[in-house]
MARTI-193462 format. One line per 5 residues: number of its first residue (from 1); their letters; for each residue x, y negated, z of N, C-alpha, C. Coordinates in nm, 4 decimals. Example, Ala and Ser with C-alpha at 12.3 -4.5 7.8 and 13.67 -1.06 7.14 Angstrom:
REM MARTI-193462
1 = as = 1.3190 0.5690 0.7800 1.2300 0.4500 0.7800 1.3200 0.3300 0.7800 | 1.2850 0.2250 0.7080 1.3670 0.1060 0.7140 1.2900 -0.0030 0.7870
***
This chain:
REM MARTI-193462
1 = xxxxx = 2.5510 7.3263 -7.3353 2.6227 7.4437 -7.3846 2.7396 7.4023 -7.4733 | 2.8668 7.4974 -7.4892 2.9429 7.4602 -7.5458 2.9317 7.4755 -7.7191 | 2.8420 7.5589 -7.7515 2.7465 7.5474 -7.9054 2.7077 7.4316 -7.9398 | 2.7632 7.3914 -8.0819 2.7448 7.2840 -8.0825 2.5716 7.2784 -8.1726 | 2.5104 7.4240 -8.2137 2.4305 7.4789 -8.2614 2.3034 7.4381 -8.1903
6 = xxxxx = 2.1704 7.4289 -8.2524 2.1029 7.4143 -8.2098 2.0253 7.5533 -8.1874 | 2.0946 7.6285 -8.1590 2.0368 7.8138 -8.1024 2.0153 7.8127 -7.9787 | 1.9206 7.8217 -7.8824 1.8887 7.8197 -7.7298 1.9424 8.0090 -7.7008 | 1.9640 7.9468 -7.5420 1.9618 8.0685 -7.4799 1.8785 8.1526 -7.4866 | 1.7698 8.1296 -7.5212 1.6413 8.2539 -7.5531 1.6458 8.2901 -7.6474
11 = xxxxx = 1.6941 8.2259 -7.7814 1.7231 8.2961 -7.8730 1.8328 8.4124 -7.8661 | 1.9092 8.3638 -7.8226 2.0004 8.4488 -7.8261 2.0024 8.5542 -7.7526 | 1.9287 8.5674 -7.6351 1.8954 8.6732 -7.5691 1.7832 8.7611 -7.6077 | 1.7063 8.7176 -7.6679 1.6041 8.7599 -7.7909 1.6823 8.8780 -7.8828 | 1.8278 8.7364 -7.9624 1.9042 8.8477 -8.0256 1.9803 9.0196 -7.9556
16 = xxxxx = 2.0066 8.9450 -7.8658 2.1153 9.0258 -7.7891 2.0585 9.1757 -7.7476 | 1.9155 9.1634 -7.7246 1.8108 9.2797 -7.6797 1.8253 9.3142 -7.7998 | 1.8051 9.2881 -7.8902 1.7787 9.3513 -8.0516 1.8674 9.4280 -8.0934 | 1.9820 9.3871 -7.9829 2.1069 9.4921 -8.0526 2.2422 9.3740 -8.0965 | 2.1982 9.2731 -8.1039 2.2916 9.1752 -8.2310 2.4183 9.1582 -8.0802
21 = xxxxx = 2.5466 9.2091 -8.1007 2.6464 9.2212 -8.0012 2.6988 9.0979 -8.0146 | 2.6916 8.9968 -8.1216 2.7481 8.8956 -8.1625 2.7090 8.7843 -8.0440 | 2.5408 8.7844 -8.0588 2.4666 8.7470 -7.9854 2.4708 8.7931 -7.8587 | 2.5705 8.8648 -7.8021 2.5644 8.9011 -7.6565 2.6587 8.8152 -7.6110 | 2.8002 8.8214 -7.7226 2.9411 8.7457 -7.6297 2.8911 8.6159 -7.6397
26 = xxxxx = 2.7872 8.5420 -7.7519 2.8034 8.4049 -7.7115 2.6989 8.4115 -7.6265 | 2.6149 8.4298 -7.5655 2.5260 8.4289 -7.4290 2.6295 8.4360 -7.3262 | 2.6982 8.5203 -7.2887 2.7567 8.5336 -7.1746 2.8737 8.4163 -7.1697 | 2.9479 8.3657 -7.3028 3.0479 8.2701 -7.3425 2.9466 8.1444 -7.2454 | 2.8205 8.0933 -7.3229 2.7494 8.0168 -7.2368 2.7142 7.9726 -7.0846
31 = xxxxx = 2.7703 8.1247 -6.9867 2.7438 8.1043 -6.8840 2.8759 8.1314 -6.7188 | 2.9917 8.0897 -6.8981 3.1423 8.1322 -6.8344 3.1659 8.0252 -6.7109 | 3.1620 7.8905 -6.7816 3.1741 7.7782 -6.6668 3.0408 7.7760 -6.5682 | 2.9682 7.7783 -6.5860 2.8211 7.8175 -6.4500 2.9093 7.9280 -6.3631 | 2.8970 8.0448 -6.4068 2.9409 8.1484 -6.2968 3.0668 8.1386 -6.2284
36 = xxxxx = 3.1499 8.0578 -6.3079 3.3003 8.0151 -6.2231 3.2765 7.9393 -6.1689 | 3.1681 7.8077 -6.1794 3.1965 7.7199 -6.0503 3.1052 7.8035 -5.9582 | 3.0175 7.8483 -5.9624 2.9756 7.9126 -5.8398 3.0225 8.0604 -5.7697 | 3.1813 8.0916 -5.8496 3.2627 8.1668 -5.7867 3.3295 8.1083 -5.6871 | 3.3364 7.9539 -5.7422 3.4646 7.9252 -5.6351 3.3954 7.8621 -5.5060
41 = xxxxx = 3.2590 7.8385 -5.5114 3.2094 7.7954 -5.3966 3.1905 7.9130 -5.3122 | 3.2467 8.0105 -5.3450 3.2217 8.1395 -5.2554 3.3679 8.1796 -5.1805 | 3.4941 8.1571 -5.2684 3.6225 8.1542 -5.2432 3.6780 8.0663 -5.1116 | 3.7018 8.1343 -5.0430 3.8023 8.0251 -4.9599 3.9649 7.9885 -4.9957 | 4.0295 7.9009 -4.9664 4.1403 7.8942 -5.0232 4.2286 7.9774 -4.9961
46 = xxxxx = 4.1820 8.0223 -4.9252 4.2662 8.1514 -4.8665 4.2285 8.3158 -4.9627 | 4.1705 8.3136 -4.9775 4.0944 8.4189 -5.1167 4.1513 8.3950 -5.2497 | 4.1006 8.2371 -5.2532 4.2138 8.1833 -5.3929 4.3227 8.1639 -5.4242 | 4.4056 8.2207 -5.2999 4.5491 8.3043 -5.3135 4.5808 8.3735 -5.3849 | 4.4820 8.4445 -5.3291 4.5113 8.6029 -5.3794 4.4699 8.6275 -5.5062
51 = xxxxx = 4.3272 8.5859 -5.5059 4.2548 8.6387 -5.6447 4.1964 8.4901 -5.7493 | 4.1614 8.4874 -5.8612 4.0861 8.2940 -5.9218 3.9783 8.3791 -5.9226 | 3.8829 8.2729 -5.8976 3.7497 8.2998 -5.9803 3.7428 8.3083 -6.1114 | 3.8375 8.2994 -6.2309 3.8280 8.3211 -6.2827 3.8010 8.4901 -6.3539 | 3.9386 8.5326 -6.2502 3.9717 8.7107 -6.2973 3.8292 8.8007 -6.2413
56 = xxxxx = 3.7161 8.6842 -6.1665 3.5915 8.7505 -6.1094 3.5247 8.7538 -6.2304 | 3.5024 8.6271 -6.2754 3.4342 8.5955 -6.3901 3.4667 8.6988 -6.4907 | 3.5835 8.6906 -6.5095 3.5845 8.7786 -6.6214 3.5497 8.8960 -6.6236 | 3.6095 8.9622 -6.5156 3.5901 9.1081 -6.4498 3.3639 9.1474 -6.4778 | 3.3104 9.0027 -6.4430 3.1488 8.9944 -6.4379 3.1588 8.9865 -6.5612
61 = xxxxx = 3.1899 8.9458 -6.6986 3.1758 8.8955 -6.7976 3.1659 9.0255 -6.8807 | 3.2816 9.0917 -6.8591 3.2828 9.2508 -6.9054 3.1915 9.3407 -6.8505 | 3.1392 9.3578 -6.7161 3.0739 9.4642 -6.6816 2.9444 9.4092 -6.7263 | 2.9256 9.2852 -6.7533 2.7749 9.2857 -6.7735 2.7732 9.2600 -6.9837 | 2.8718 9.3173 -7.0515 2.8822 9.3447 -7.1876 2.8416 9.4826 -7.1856
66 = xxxxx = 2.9017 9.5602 -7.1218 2.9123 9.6625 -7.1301 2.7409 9.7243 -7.0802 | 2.7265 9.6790 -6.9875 2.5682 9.7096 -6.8588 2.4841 9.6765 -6.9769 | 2.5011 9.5949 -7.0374 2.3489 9.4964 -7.0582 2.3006 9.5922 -7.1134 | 2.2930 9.6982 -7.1464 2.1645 9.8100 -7.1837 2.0842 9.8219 -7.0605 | 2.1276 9.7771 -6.9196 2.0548 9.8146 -6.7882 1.9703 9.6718 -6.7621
71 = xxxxx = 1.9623 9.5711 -6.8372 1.8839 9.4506 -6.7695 1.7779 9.4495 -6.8694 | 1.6572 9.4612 -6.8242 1.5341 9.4894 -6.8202 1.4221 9.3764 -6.7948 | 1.5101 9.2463 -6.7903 1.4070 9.1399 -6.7910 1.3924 9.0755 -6.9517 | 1.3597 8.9725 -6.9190 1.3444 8.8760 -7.1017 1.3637 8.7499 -7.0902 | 1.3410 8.6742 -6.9829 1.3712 8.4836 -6.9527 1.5492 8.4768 -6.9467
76 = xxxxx = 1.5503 8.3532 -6.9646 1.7004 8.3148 -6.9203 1.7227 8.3250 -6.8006 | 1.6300 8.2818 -6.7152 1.5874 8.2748 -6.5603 1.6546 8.4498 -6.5205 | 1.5934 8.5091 -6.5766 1.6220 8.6837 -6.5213 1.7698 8.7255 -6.5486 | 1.8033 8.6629 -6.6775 1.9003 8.7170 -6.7166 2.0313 8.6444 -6.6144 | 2.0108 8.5328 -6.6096 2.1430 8.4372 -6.4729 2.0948 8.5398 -6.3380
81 = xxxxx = 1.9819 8.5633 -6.3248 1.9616 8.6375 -6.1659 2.0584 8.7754 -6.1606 | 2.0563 8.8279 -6.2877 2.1346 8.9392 -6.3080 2.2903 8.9536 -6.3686 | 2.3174 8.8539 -6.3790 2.4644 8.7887 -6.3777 2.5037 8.7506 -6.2474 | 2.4112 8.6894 -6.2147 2.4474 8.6299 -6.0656 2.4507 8.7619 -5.9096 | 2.3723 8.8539 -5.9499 2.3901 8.9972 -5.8797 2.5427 9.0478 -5.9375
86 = xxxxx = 2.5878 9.0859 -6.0634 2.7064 9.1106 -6.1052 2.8261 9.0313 -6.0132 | 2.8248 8.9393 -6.0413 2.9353 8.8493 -5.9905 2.8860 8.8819 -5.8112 | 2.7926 8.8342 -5.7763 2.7527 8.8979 -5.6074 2.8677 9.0022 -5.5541 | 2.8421 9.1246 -5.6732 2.9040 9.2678 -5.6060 3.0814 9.1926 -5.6352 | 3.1015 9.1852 -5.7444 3.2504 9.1277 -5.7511 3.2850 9.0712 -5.6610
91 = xxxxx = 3.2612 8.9602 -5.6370 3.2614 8.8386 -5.5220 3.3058 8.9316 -5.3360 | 3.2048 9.0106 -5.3252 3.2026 9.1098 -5.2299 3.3161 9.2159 -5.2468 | 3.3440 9.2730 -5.3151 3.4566 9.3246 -5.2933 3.5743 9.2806 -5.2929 | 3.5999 9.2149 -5.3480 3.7799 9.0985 -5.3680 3.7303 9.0528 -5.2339 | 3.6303 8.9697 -5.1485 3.6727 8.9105 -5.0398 3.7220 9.0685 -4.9230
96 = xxxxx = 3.6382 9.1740 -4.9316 3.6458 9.3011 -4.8625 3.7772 9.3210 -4.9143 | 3.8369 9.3373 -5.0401 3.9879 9.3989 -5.0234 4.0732 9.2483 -4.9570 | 4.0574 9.1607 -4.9452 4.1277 9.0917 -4.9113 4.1387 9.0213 -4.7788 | 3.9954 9.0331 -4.7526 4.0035 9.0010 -4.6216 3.9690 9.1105 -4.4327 | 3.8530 9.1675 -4.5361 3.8270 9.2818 -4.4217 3.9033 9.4276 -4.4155
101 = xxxxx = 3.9013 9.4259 -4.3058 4.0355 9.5436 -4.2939 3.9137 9.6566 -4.2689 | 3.7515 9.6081 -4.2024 3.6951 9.7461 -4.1764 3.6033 9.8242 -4.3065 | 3.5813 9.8926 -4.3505 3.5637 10.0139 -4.4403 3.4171 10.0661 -4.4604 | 3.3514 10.0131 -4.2856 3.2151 10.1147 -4.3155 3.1347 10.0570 -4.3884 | 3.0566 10.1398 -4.4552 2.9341 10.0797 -4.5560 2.8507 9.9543 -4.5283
106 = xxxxx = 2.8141 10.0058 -4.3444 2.7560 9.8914 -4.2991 2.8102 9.7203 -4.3415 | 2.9468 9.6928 -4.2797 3.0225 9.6126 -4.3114 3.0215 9.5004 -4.4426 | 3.0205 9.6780 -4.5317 3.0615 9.6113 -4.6845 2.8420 9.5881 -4.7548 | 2.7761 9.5998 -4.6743 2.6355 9.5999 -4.6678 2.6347 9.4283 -4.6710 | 2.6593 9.3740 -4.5380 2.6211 9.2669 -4.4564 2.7060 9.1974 -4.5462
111 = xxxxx = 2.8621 9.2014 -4.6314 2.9017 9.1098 -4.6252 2.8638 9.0780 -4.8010 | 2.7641 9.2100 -4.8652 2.7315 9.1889 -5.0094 2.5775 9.1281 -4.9672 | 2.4943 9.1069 -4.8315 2.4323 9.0258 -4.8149 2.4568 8.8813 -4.8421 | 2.5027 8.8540 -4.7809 2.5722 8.7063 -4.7096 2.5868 8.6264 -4.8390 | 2.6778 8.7083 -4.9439 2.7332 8.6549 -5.0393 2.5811 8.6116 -5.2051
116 = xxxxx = 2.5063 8.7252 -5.1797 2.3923 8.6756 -5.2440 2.3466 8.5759 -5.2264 | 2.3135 8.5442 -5.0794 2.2182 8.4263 -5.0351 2.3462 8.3024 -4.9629 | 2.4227 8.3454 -5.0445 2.5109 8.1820 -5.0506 2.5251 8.1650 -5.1733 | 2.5510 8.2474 -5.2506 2.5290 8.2224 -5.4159 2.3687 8.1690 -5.4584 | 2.2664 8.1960 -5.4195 2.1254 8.1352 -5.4437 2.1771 8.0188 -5.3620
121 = xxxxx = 2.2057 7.9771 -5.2784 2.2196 7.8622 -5.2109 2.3118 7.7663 -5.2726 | 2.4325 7.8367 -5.3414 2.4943 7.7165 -5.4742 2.4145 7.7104 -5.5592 | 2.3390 7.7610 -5.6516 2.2634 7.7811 -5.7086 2.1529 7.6619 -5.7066 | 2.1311 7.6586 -5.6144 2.0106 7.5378 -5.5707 2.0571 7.4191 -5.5266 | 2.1742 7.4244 -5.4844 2.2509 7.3174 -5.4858 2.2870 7.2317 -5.6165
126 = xxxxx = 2.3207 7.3407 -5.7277 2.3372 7.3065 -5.9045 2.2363 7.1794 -5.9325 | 2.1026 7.3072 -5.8977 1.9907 7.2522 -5.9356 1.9516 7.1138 -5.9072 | 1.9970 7.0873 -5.7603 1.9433 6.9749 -5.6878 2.1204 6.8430 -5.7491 | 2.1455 6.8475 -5.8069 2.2488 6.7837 -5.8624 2.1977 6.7250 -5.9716 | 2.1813 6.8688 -6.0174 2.0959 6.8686 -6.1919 2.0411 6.7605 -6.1914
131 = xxxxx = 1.9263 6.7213 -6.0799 1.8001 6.6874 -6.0486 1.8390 6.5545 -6.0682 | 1.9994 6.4890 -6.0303 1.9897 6.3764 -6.0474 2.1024 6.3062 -6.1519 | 2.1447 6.3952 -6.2068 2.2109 6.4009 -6.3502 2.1613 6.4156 -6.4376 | 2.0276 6.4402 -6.4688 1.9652 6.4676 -6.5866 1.9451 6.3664 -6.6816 | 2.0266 6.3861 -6.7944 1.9421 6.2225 -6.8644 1.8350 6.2504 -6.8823
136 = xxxxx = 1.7422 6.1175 -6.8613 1.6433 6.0965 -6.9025 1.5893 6.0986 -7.0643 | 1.6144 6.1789 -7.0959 1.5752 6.1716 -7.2234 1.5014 6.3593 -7.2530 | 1.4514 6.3265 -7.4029 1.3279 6.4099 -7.4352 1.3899 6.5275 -7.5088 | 1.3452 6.6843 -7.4265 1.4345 6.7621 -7.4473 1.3720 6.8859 -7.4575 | 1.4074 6.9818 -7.5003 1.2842 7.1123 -7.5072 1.3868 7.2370 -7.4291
141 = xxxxx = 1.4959 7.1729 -7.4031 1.6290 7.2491 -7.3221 1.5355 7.3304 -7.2737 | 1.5902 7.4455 -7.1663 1.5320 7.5077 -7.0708 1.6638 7.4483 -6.9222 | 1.5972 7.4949 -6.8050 1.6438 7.4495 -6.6914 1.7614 7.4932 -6.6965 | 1.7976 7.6462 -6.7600 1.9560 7.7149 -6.7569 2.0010 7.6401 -6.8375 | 1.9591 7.6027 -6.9889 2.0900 7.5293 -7.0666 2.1216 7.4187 -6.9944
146 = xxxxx = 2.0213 7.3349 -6.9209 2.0693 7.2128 -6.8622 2.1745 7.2172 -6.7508 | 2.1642 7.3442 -6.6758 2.2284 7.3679 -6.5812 2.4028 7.4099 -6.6306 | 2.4398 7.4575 -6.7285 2.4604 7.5442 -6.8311 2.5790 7.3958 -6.8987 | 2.4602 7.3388 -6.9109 2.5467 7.1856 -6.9119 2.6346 7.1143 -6.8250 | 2.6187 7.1024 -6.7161 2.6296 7.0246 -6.6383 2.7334 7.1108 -6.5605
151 = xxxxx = 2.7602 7.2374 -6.5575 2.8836 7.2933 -6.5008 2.9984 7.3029 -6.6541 | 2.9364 7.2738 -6.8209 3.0521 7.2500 -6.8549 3.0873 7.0954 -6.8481 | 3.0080 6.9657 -6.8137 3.0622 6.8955 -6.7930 3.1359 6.8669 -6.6897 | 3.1214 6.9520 -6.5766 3.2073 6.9334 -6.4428 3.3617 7.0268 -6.5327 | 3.3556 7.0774 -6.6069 3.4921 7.1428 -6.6366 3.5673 7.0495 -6.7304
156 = xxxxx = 3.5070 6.8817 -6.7953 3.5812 6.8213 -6.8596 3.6260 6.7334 -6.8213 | 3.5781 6.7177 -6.6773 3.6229 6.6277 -6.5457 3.7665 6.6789 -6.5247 | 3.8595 6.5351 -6.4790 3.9989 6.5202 -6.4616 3.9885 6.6636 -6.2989 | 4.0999 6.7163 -6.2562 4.0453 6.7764 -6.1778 4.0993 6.7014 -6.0292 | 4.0833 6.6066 -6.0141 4.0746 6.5181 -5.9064 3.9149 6.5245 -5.8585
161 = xxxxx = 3.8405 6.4671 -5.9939 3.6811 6.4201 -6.0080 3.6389 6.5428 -5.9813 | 3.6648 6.6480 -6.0231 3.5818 6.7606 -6.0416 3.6220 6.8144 -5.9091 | 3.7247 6.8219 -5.8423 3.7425 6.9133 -5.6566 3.6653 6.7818 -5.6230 | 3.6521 6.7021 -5.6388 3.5560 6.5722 -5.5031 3.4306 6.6252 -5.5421 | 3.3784 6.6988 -5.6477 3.2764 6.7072 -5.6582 3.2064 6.8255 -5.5761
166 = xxxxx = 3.2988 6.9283 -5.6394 3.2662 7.0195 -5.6307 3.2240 7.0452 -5.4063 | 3.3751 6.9849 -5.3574 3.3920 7.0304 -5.2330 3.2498 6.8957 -5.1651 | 3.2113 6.8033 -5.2090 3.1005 6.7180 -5.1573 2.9728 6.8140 -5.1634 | 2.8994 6.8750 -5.3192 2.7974 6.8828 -5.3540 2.7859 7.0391 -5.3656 | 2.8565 7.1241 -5.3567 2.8110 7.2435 -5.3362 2.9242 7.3239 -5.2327
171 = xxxxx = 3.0063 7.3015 -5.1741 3.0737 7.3595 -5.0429 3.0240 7.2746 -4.9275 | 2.9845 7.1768 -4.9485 2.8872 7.0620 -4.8392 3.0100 7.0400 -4.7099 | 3.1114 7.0024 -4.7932 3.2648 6.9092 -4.7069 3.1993 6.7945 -4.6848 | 3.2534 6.7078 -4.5663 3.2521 6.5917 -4.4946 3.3289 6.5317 -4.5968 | 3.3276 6.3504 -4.6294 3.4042 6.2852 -4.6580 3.5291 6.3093 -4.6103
176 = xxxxx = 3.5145 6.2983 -4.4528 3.6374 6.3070 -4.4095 3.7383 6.4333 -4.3913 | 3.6684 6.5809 -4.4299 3.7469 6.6641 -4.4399 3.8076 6.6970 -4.5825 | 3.7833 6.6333 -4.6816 3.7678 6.6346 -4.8633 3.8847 6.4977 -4.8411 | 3.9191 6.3755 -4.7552 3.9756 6.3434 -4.7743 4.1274 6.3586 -4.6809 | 4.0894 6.4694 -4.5855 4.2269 6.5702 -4.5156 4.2807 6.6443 -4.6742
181 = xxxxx = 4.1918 6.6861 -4.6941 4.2164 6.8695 -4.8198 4.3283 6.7448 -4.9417 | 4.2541 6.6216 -4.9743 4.3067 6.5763 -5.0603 4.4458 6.4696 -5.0423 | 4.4575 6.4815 -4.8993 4.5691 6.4055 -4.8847 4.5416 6.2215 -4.9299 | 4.4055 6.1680 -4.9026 4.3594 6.0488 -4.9202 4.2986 5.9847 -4.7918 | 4.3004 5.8682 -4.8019 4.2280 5.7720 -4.7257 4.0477 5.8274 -4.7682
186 = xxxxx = 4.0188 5.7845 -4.5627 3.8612 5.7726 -4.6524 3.7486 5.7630 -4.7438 | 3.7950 5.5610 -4.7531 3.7670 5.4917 -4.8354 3.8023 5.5448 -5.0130 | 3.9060 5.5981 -4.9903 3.9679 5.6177 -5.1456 3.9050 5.7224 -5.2585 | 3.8953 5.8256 -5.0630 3.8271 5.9427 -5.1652 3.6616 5.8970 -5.1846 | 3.5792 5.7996 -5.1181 3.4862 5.8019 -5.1617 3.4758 5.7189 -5.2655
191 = xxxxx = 3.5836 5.6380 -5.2862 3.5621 5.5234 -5.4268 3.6125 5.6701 -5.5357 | 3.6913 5.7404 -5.4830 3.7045 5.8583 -5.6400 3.6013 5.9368 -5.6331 | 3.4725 5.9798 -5.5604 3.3621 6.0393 -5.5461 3.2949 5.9766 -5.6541 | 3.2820 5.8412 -5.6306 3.2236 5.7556 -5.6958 3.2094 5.7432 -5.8642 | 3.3574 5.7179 -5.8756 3.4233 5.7169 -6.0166 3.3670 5.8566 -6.0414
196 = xxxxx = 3.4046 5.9671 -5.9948 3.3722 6.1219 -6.0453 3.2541 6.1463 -6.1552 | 3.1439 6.0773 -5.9917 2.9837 6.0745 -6.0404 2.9437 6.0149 -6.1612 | 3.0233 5.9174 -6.2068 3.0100 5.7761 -6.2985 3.0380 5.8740 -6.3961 | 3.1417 5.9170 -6.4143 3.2017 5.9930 -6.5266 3.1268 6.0989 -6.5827 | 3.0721 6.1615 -6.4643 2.9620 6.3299 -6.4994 2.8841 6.2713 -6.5443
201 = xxxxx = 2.7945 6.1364 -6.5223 2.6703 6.1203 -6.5558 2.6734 6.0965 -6.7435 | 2.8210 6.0205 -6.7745 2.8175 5.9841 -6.9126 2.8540 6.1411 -6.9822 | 2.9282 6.1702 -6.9416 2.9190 6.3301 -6.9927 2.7700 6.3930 -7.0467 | 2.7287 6.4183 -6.9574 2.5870 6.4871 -6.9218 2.5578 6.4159 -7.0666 | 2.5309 6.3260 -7.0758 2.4531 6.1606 -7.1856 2.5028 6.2403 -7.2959
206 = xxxx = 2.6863 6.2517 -7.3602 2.7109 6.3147 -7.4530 2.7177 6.4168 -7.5194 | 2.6847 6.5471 -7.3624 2.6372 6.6556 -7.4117 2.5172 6.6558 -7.4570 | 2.4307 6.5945 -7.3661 2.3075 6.5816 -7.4127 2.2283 6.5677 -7.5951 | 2.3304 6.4871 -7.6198 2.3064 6.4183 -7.7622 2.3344 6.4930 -7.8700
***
């Protein structure tokens, strides 16, 4: 987390139910870089024309300030599931105004399907990253702050390191199409894959600490 505090996400969501609004913006502040990288694994570059994941994020950032009288769970776990539905519907409409020209409900049904269960599917992708970025060391974190972590250390990555990452480990690009997108040799982009990984892992180490 970008707190340099030793306050967990449960606390603060603890607070945030209680009423404490203070305690709401830094919860959601916590889960600004998580929900943007798994905006943009939803974006095609052709989407990211038009619209950033960011103006999604934010657009999610506000409606769920405003909502959070409507979320009704208590884990951190519930509370990302219901961020991650927020951003879902966002996500679904910017690609519908931008890309689909048809209108019927059905349509805009299937394509706020699709977009859930590719978002759980970055999602688990995070996780399975997580899985091998984790320092080893002794921690009472929960799985979201770690996760929580590890997408703000992908945001202090040069952004060379951080698109090799991103387009390898959660858009699931070929070497060789990551090194078309990047205008590199094979070899090059996997020695900067390399370097990337090297770099996240010491990150991870200093957030950690």
């Amino acid at each position: 987390m970008n707190d340099s505090s030793t306050i967990t996400l449960t606390s603060l969501l603890v607070d945030a139910k209680a009423g404490d609004r203070d305690s709401l913006g830094r919860l959601l502040a916590a889960y600004q870089n998580y929900l943007h990288l798994l905006a943009r694994t939803q974006l095609s570059q052709q989407v990211r024309s038009r619209v950033s994941p960011s103006d999604i994020v934010q657009e999610t950032m506000l409606e769920a300030h405003c909502g959070f009288q409507n979320f009704a769970g208590s884990s951190d776990g519930e509370f990302f599931a219901w961020l991650r539905k927020i951003l879902a519907n966002n996500l679904s409409r910017a690609i519908e105004q931008h890309l689909l020209t048809a209108k019927r409900d059905v349509r805009r049904e299937v394509t706020q399907q699709s977009i859930h269960a590719s978002l759980d599917q970055s999602a688990l992708r995070l996780e399975a990253m997580l899985a091998d970025q984790r320092p080893q060391v002794e921690s009472q974190a929960s799985l979201q702050e770690d996760l929580i972590r590890l997408a703000d250390a992908l945001v202090q990555l040069p952004p060379d390191y951080r698109d090799v990452i991103v387009m390898r480990h959660f858009e699931d690009v070929s070497f060789a199409e990551i090194a078309t997108r990047m205008n590199r040799s094979s070899g090059a982009t996997r020695m900067l894959w390399l370097r990337a990984i090297s770099q996240l892992k010491q990150l991870m180490k200093e957030l950690a600490s």
